[in-house]
N, C-alpha and C positions, 0 to 999 in steps of 0.2 A: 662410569669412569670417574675417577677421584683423583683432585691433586693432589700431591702429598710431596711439596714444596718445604714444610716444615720436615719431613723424613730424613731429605736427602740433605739438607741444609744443618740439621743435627750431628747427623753421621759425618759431616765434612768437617765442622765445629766452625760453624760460621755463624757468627750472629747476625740477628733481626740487621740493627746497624751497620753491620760491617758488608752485609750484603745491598741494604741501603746505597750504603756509600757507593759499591760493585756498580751498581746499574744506574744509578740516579731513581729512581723507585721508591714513591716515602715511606716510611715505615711505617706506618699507617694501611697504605696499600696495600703493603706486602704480607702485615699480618692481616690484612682481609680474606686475602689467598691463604695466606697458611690457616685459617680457620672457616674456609669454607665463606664467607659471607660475601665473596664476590669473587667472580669470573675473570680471570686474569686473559686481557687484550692479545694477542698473537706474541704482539710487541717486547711485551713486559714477558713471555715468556721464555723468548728468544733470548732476551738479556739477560734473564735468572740461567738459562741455562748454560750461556757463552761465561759467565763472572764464575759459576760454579764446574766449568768444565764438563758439562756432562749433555747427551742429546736429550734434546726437548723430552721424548719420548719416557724417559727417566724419571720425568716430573710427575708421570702420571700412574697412578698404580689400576690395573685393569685383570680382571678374570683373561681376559683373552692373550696374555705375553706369552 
């Protein structure tokens, strides 16, 4: 299962910062997540996905939807 926080965060047209700013999340983090280099907390994912409107589940791109 992959996140694909950068996908949906494209498709919305929201940028690195501006989604930053969404969650309190640094942009640093965030692009960690968006290229894979780090496992985003429950936390931070709950918050990406309440700033971006959409269920957690959306973050993730899986063979099995």
């Amino acid at each position: 299962m992959e996140i694909k926080t950068w996908h949906v965060r494209d498709k919305m047209g929201v940028s690195l910062e501006k989604l930053s700013e969404m969650t309190g999340i640094s942009k640093s983090t965030l692009n960690n997540i968006d290229n894979g280099k780090t496992s985003p907390k429950i936390i931070q994912l709950e918050k990406i996905a309440k700033a971006l409107n959409v269920r957690i589940t959306d973050l993730f791109e899986s063979e099995y939807k």
